[in-house]
GUVEXSE-511668 format. One record per residue (C-alpha): chain; z, x, y. Coordinates in Angstrom, 2 decimals, always signed. Layout:
<atoms>
+-------+---------+---------+---------+
: chain :       z :       x :       y :
+-------+---------+---------+---------+
:     A :       Z :       X :       Y :
...
+-------+---------+---------+---------+
</atoms>
This chain:
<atoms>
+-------+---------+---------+---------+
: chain :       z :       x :       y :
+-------+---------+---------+---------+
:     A :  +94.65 :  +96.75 :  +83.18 :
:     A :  +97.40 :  +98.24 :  +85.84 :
:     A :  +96.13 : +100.39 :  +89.06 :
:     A :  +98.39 : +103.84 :  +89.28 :
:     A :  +98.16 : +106.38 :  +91.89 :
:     A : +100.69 : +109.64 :  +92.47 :
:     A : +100.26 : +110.61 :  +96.36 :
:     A : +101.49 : +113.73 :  +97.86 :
:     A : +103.12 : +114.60 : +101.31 :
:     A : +102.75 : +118.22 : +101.33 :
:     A : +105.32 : +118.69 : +104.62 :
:     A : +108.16 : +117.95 : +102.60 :
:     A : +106.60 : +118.25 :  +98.89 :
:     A : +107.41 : +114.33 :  +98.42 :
:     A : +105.86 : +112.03 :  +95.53 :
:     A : +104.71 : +108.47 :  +96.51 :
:     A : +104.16 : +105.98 :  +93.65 :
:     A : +101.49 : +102.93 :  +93.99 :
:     A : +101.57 : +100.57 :  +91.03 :
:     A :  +99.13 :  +97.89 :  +90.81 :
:     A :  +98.80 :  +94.88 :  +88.96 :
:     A :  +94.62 :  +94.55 :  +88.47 :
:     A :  +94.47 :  +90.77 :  +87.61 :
:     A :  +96.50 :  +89.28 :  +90.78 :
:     A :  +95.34 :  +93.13 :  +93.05 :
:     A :  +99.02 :  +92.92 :  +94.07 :
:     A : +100.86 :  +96.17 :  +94.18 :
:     A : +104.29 :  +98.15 :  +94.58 :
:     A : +104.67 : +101.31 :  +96.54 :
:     A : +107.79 : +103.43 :  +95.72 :
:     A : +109.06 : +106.51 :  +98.24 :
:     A : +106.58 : +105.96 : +101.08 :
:     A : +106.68 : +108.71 : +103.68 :
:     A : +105.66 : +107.54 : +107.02 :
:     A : +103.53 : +110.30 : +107.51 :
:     A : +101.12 : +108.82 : +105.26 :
:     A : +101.14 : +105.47 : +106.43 :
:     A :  +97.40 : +105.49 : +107.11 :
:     A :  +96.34 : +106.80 : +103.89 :
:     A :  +97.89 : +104.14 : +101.97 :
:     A :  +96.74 : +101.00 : +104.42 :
:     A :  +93.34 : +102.64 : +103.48 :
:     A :  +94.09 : +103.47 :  +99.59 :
:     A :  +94.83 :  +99.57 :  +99.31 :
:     A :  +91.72 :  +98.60 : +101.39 :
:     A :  +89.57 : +100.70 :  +99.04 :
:     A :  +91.26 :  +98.80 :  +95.69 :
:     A :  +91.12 :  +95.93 :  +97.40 :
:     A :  +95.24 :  +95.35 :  +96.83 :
:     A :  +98.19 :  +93.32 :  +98.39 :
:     A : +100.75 :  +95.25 :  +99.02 :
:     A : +104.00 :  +92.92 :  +97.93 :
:     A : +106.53 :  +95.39 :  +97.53 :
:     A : +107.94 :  +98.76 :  +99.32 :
:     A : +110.69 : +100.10 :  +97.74 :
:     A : +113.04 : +103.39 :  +98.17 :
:     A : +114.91 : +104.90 :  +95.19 :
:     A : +117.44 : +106.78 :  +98.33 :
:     A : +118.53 : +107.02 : +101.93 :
:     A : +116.21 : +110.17 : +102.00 :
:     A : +117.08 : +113.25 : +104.01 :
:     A : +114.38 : +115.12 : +104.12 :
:     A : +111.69 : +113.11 : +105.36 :
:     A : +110.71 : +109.53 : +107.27 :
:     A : +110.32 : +106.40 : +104.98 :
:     A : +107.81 : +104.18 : +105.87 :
:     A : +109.59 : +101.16 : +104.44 :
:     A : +109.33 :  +99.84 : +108.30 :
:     A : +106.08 : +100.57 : +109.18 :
:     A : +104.49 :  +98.98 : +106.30 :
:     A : +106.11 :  +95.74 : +106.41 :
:     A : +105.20 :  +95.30 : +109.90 :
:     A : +101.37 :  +96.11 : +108.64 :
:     A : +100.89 :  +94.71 : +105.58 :
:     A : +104.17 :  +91.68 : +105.59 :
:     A : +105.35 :  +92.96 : +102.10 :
:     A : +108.84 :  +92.71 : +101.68 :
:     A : +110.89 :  +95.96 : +102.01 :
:     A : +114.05 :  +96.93 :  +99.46 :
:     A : +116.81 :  +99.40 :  +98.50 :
:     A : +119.56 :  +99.29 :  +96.75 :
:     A : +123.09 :  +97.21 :  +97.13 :
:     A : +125.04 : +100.22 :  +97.94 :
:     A : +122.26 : +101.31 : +101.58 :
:     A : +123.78 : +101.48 : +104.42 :
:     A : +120.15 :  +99.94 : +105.93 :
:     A : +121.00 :  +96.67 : +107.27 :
:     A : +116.45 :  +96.37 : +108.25 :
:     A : +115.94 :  +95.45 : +104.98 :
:     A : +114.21 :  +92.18 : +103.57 :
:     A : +116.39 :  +92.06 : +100.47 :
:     A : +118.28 :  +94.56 :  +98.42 :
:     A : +118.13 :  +95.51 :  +94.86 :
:     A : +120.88 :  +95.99 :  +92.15 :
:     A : +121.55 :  +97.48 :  +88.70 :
:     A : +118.84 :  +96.59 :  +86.17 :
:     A : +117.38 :  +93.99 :  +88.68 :
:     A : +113.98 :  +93.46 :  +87.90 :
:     A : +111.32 :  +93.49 :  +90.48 :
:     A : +107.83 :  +91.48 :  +89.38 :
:     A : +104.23 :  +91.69 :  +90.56 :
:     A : +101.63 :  +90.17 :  +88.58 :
:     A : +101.96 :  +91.74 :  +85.06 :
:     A : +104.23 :  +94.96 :  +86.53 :
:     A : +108.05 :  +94.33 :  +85.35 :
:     A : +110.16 :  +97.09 :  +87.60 :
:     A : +113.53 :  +97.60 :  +86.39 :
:     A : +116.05 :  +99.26 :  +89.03 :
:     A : +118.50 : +101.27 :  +87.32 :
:     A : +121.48 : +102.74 :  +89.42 :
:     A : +121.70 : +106.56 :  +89.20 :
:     A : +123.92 : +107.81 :  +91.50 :
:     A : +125.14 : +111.36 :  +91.52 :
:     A : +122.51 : +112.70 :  +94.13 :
:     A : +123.52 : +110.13 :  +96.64 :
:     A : +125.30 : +107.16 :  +96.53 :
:     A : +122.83 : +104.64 :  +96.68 :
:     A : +120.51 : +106.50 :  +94.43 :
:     A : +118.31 : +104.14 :  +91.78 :
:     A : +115.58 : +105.05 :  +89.31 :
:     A : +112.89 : +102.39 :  +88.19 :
:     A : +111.45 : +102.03 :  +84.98 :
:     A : +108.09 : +100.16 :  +84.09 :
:     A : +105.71 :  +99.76 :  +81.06 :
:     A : +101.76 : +100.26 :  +82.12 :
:     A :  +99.56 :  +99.96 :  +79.62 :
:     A : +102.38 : +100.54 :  +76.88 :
:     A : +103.39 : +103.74 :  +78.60 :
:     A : +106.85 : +103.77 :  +79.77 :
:     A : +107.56 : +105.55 :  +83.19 :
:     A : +110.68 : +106.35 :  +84.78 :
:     A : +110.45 : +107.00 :  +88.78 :
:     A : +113.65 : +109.36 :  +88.96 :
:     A : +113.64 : +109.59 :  +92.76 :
:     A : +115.93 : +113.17 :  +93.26 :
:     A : +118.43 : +112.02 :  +90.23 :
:     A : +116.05 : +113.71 :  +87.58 :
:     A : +113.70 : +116.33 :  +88.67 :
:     A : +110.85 : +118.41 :  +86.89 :
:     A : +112.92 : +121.75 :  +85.61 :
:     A : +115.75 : +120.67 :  +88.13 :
:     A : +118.12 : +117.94 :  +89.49 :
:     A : +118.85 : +117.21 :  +92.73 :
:     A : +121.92 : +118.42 :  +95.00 :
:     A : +124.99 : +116.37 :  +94.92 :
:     A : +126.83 : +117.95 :  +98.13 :
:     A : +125.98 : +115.33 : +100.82 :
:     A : +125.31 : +111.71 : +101.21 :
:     A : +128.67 : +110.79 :  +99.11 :
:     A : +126.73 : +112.97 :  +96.43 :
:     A : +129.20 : +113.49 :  +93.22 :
:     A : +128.14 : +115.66 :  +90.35 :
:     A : +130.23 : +113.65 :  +87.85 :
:     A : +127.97 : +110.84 :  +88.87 :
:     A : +125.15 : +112.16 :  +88.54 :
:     A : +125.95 : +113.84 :  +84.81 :
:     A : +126.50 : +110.00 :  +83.74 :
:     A : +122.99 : +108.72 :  +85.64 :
:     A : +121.38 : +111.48 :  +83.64 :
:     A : +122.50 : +111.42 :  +80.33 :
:     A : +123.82 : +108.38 :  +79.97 :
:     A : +121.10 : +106.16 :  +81.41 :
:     A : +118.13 : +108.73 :  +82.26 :
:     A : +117.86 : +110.98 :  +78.99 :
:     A : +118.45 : +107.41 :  +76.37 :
:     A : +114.42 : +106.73 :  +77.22 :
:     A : +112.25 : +106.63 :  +74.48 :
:     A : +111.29 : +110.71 :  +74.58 :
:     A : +107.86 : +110.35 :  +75.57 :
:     A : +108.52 : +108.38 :  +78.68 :
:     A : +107.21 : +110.01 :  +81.52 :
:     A : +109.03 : +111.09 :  +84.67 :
:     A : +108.01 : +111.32 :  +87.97 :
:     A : +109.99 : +112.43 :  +90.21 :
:     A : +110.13 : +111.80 :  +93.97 :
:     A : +109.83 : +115.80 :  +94.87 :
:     A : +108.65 : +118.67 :  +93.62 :
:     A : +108.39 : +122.30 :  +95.65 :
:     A : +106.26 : +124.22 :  +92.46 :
:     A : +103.18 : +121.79 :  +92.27 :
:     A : +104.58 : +120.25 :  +88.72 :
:     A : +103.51 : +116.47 :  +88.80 :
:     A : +105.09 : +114.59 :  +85.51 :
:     A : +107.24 : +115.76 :  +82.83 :
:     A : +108.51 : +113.46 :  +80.08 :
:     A : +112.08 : +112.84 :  +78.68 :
:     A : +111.81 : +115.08 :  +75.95 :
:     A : +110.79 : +117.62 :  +77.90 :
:     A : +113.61 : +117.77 :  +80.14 :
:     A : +115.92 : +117.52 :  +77.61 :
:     A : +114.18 : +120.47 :  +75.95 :
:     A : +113.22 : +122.52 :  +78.88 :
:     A : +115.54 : +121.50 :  +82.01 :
:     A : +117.85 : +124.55 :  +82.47 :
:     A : +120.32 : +122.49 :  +84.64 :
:     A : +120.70 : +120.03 :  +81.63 :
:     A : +121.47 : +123.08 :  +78.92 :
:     A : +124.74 : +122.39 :  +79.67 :
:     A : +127.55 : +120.75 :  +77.19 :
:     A : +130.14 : +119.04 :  +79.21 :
:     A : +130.46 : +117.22 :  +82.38 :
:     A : +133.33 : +119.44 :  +83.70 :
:     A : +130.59 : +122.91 :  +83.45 :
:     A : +127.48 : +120.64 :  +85.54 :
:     A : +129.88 : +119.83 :  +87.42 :
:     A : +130.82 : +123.29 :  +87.93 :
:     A : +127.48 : +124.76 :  +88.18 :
:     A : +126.22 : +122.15 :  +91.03 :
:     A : +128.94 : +123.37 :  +92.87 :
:     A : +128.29 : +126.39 :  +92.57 :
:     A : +125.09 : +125.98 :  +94.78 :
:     A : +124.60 : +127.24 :  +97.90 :
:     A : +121.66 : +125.42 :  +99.51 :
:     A : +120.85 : +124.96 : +103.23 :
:     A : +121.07 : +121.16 : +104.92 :
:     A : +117.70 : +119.57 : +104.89 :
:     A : +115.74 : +120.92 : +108.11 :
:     A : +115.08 : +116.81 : +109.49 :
:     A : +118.41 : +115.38 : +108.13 :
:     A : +120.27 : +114.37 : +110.93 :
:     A : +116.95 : +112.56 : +111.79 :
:     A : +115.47 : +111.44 : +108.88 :
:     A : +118.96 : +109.66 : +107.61 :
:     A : +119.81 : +107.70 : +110.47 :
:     A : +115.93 : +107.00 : +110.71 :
:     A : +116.10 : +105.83 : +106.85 :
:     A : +118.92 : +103.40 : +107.64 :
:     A : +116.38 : +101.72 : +109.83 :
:     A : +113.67 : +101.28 : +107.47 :
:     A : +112.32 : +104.48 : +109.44 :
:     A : +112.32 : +103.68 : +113.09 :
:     A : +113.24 : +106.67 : +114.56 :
:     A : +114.04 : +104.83 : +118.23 :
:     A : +117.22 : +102.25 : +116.03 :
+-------+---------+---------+---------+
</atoms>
């Protein structure tokens, strides 16, 4: 039996993961907005969990992590990836790395593109395979590659080279989503994605740079913030 939960932070339209092991009660929070913090020192209270693990796919830009905050609550040990520029970290992550709690097995899989230290994680619950896409993969939609050391090229590769191989009916969840959407699937984005009906890397990376989008309203807070594990005062 595995514990699952998909939590919401409606400011900034951001996806939290909690993945629970139900035989040891330990746990694994991925993309925790500080925000929240509360809710999910309850939400593990009320399941009567350990959190072991907090874990970021990305330097985020758009909101607080709470990477910090909940190691200094709960004592689980905080991670990103090799390539983070966060020096608060316990440990750090790399390339098909696997992370273990109780019966959970999560893989880290580097997908840059978006930024440069940008990871997805893969896990098997209850012989469902899930793929936690951070802002590599998106529902209908990928995410911007024009700051952060994003590259378009990269992210091409991350998607259809590592991404889009799942099994088709592994699910995605993403780490945001601005239409309400909450899971899509491989096949599905394959099928329906309109920024993947594309048949070369030279015209994605074309069309990505072809957007004009707006810096993130907190990012020249929320990235130095996110490079210390979310204390806003480093």
């Amino acid at each position: 039996m595995t514990i699952f939960r998909q939590l919401f932070d409606s400011e900034s339209s951001s996806y939290t993961y909690l993945l629970g092991d139900q035989a040891s009660r330990k746990a694994i929070i991925i993309d925790p907005v500080i925000e929240k913090l509360n809710d999910y020192l309850q939400l593990c209270v009320q399941l009567d969990i350990e959190l072991v693990y907090a874990v970021d796919t990305h330097t985020h830009a758009d909101h607080i992590t709470a990477l910090g905050k909940l190691r200094s609550s709960t004592g689980c040990v905080t991670m990103m990836g090799e390539q983070s520029m966060a020096d608060c970290l316990t440990e750090k992550f790399a390339d098909q790395q696997i992370i273990s709690v109780g019966n959970i097995e999560l893989k880290a899989i580097y997908t840059p593109g978006h930024t440069d230290d940008s990871y997805s994680f893969y896990v098997k619950q209850s012989g469902q395979g899930k793929l936690f896409t951070g802002d590599t993969l998106l529902i209908r939609g990928t995410g911007r590659t024009d700051f952060q050391n994003g590259n378009a090229r990269d992210q091409y590769h991350s998607i259809f080279s590592r991404i889009l191989k799942y099994p088709d009916d592994t699910l995605i969840y993403p780490a945001h989503d601005y239409k309400g959407w909450t899971v899509s699937s491989v096949l599905e984005e394959r099928k329906f994605n309109p920024r993947l009906a594309i048949d070369s890397e030279s015209k994605y990376v074309e069309l990505m740079g072809s957007l004009q989008l707006d810096n993130p309203k907190l990012m020249d807070v929320a990235v130095p913030a996110n490079r210390a594990c979310g204390d806003v005062n480093e």
